[in-house]
C-alpha positions as CSV (number, residue, x, y, z in Angstrom):
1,X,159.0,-10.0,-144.6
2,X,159.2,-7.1,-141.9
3,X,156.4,-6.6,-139.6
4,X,155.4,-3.6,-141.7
5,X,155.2,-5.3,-145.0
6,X,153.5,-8.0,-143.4
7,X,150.3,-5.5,-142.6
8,X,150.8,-3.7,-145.9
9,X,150.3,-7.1,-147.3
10,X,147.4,-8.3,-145.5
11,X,145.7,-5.2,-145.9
12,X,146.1,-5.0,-149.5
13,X,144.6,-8.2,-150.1
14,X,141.5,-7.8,-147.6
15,X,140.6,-4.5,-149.4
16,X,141.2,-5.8,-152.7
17,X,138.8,-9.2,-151.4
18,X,135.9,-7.1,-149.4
19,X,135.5,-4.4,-151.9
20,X,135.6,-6.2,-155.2
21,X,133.3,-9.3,-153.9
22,X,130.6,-6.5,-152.4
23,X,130.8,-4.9,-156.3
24,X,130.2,-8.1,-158.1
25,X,127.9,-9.7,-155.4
26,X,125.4,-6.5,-155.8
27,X,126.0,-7.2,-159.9
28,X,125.3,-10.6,-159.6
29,X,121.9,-10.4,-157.7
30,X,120.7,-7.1,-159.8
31,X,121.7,-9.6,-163.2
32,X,119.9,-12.7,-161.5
33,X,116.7,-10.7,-160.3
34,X,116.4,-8.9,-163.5
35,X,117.9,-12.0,-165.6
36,X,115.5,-14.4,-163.7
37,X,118.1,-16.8,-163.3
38,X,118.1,-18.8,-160.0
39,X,121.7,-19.9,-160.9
40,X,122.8,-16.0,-160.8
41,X,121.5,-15.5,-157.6
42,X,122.8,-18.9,-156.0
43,X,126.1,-17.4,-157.5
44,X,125.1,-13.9,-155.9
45,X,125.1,-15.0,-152.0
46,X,128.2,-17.4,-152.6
47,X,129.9,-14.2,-153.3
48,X,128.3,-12.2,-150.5
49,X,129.8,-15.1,-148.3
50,X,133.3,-14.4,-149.6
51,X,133.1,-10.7,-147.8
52,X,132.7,-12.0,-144.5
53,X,135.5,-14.8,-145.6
54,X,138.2,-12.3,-146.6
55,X,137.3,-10.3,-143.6
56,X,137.9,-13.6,-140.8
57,X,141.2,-14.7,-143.2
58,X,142.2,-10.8,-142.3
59,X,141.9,-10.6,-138.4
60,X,143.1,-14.3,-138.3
61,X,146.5,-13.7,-140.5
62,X,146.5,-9.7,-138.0
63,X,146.2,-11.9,-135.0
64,X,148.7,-14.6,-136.0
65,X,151.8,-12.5,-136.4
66,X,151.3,-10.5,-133.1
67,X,154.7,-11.5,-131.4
68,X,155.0,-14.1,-128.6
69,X,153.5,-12.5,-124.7
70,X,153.7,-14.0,-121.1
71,X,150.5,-15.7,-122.2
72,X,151.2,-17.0,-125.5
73,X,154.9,-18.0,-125.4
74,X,154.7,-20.0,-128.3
75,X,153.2,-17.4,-130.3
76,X,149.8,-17.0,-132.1
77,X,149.9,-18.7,-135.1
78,X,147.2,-21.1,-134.7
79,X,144.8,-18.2,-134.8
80,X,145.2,-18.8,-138.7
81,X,143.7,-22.5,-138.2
82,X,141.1,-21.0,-136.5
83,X,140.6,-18.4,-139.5
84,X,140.5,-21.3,-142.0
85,X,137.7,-23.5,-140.1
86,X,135.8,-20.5,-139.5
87,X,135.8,-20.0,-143.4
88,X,135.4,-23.7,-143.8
89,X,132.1,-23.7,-142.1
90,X,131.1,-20.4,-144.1
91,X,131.6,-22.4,-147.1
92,X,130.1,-25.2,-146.5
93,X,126.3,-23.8,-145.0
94,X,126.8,-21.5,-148.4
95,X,127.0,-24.4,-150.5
96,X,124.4,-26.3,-148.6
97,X,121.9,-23.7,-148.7
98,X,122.8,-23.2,-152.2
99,X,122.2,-26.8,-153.0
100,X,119.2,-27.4,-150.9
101,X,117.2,-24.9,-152.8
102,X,117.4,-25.6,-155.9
103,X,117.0,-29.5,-155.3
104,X,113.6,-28.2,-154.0
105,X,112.7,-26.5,-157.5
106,X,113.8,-29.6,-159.1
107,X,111.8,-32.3,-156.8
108,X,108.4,-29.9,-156.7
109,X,108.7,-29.0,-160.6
110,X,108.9,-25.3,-159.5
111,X,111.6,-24.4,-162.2
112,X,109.0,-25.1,-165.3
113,X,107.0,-22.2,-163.9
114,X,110.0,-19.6,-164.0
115,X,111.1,-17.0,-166.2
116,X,114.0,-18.0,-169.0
117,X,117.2,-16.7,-168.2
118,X,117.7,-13.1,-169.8
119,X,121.1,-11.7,-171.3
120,X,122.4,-9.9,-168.4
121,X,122.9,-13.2,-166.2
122,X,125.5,-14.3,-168.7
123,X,126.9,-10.9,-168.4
124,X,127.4,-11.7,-165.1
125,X,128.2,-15.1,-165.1
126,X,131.4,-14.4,-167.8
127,X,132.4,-10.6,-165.4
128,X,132.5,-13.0,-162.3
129,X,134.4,-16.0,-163.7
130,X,137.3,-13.0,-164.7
131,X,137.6,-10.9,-161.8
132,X,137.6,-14.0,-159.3
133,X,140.0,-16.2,-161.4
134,X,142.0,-12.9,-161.2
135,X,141.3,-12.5,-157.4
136,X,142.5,-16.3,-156.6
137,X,146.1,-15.6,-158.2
138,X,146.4,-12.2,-156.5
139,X,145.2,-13.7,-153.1
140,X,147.2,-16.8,-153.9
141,X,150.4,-14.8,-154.5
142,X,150.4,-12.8,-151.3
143,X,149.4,-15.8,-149.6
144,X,152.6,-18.1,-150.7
145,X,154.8,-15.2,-149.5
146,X,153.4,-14.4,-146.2
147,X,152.9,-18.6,-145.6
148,X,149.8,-17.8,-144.5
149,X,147.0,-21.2,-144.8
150,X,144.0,-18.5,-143.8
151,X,144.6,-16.3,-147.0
152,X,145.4,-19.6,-148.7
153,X,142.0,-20.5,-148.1
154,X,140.7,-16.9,-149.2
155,X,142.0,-17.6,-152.5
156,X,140.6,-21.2,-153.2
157,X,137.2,-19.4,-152.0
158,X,137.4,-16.9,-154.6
159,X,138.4,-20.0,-157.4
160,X,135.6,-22.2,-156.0
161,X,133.3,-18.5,-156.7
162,X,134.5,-18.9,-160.6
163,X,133.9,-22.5,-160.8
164,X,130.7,-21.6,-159.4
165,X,130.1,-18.9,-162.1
166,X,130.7,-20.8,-164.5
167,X,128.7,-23.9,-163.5
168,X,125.8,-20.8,-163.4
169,X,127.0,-19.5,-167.1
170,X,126.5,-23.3,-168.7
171,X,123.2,-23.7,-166.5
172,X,121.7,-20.0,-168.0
173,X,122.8,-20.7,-171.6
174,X,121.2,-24.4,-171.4
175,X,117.8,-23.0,-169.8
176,X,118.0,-20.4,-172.5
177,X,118.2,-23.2,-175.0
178,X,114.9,-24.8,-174.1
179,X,116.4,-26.7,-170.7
180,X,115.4,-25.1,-167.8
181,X,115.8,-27.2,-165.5
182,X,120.1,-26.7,-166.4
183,X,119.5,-23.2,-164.6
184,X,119.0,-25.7,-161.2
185,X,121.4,-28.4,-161.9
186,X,124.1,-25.9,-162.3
187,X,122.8,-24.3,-158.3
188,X,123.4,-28.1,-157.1
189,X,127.1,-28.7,-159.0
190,X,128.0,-25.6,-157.7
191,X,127.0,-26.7,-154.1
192,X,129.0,-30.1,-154.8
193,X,132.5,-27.5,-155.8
194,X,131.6,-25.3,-152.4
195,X,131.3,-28.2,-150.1
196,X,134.3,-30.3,-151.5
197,X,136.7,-26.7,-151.0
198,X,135.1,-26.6,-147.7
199,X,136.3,-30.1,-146.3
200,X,139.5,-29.7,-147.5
201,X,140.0,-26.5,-145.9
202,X,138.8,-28.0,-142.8
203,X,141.2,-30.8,-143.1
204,X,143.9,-29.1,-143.5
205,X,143.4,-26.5,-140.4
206,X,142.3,-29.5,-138.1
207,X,145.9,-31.8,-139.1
208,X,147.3,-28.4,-138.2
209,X,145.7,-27.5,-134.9
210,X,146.4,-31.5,-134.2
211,X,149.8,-30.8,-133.9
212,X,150.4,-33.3,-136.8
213,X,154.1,-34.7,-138.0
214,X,155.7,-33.3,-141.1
215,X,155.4,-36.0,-144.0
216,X,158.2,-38.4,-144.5
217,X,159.8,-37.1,-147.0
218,X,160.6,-34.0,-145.0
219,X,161.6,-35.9,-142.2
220,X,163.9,-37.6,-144.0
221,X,165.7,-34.6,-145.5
222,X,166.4,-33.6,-141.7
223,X,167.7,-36.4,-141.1
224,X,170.1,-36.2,-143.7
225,X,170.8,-32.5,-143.0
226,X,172.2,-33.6,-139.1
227,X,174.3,-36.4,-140.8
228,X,175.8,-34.1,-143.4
229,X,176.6,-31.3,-140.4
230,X,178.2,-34.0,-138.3
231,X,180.4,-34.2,-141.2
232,X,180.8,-30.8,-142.7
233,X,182.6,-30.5,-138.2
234,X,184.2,-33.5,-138.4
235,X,182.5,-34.9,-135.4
236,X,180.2,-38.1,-136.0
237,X,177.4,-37.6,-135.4
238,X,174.3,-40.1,-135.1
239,X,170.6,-39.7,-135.0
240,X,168.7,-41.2,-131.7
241,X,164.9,-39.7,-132.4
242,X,163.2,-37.1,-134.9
243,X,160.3,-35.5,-133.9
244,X,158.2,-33.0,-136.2
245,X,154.8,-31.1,-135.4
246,X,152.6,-28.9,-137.0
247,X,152.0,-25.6,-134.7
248,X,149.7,-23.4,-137.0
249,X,151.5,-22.4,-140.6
250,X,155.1,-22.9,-138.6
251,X,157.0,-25.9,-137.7
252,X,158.3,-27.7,-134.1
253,X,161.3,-29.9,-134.1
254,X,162.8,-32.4,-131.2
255,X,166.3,-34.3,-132.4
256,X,168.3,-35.8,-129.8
257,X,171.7,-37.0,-131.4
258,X,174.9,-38.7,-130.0
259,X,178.2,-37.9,-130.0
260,X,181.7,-38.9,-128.7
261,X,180.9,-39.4,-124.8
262,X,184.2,-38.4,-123.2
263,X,184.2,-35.3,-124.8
264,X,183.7,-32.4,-122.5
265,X,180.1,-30.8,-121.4
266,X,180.7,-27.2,-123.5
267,X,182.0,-29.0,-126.5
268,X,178.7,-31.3,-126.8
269,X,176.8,-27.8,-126.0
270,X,178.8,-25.7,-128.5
271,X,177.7,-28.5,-131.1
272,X,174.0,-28.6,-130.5
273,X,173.8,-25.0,-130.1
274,X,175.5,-24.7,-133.8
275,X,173.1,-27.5,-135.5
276,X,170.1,-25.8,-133.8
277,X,170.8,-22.4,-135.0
278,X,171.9,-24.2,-138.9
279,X,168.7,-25.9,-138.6
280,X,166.4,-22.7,-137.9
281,X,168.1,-20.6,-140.5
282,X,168.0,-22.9,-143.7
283,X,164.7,-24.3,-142.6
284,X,162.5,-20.7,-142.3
285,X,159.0,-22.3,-142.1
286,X,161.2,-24.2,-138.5
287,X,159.8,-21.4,-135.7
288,X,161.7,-23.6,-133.1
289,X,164.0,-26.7,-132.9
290,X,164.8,-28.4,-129.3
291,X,168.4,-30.9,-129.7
292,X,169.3,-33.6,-126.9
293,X,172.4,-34.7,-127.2
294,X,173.3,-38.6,-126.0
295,X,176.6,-40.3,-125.6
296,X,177.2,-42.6,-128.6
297,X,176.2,-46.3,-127.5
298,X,174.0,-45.6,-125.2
299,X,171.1,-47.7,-125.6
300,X,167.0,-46.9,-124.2
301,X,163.4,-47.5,-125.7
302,X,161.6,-44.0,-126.4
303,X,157.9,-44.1,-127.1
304,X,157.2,-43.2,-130.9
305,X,160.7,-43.3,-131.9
306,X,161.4,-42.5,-135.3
């Protein structure tokens, strides 16, 4: 996608994110103030959270796709990692908050003293689980196509927002039923879903800013991609080491191969310049790959090998 698109995109999805999680956050806390449902409102400032979510995953994806500078030569993509454990964190004091208060109305007894759970909640509760299922495929969509692990995040924020609602929907319609104390369980499941989506965000941003390898099976498929160009030339061509790194939602690669070693300087340059550029345009999600070339035979210990 083109620069242009790239911002159309984005700015889609963050409008689309900020403006229809501050409509159903205000709908949510008017249906669990008048509703009396503690679940509601729980659900109410999980949703408020999601504003300031979309709005990080925004100016983290903006940032990430500015082009390399004199400071930056290897780009900005890890500003998404940064995106994602800023929304990780988000998540996870939401959910603890969440879960902390209504383990207090459970432990003091608090909950026999409130209200039953009106209608509207469950309003709510069915209006939420909709629009956000509906947000996570929309985010999710855009997200696949721009590669982008901050909007990816977005979207499993808005699913673990429907889980939430309806982990508040079967709490309302049990405390309706003569079971209030469902209305607080439900708070403390959903703080379970919130935190869970949290540390797996996290994870996956911190293996990223790590610079961690590509899993095996990937690896392997390079490797069999610089056998199969060796032959697809007619030059043999072996495999000395095979390095792989994580840099942000893009990909670093170090090969050194070997080759004939009589044959002249340009020719061993014309062949690594050819499998580097093969490399970097069948592989897109490649941003860079570096290629060493050895003389066949030669024989020396490199640390990590692979």
């Amino acid at each position: 996608m083109t620069e242009e698109l790239i911002r159309s995109a984005t700015n889609k999805m963050a409008a689309a994110g900020i403006i229809g999680n501050i409509f159903l956050a205000i709908f949510k806390m008017v249906a669990g103030i008048i509703g009396h449902s503690s679940a509601m409102l729980s659900d109410a400032v999980h949703t408020l959270s999601d504003v300031f979510a979309t709005f990080i995953a925004y100016i983290g994806v903006i940032i990430s796709k500015k082009q390399a500078d004199g400071k930056h030569p290897y780009g900005h993509e890890r500003m998404e990692c940064v995106a994602s454990i800023i929304l990780a964190i988000i998540l996870f004091v939401t959910g603890a908050g969440i879960g902390l208060n209504c383990l207090r109305a459970i432990i003091s007894g608090s909950y026999k003293q409130m209200e039953l759970p009106g209608i509207l909640p469950i309003v709510a509760a069915v209006v939420s689980i909709a629009v956000k299922e509906a947000m996570f495929w929309y985010t999710m969509y855009y997200a696949k196509k721009l590669k982008s692990g901050a909007f990816k995040a977005d979207a499993w924020h808005h699913r673990s927002d429907a889980m939430s609602s309806v982990g508040a929907l079967v709490g309302i319609i049990g405390a309706r039923h003569g079971f209030p104390i469902l209305d607080q369980i439900a708070g403390v499941v959903i703080c379970v879903v919130i935190i869970f989506v949290a540390f797996s965000i996290f994870k996956d941003a911190i293996e990223k800013m790590l610079d961690t390898s590509c899993d095996e099976d990937f690896e392997n498929e390079l490797k069999d991609f610089v056998v199969k160009f060796g032959d697809e030339i007619g030059q043999k061509i072996g495999l000395d080491l095979l390095r792989t790194r994580k840099f942000g939602e893009k990909i670093y690669v170090e090969i050194e191969i070997n080759a004939d070693g009589d044959m002249k300087l340009s020719q061993a340059h014309d062949i690594a310049e050819k499998l580097h550029n093969k490399i970097e345009k069948d592989y897109p999600d490649i941003k860079h790959v570096m290629i060493h070339m050895n003389p066949a035979g030669y024989e020396y210990d490199v640390p990590g090998k692979k």
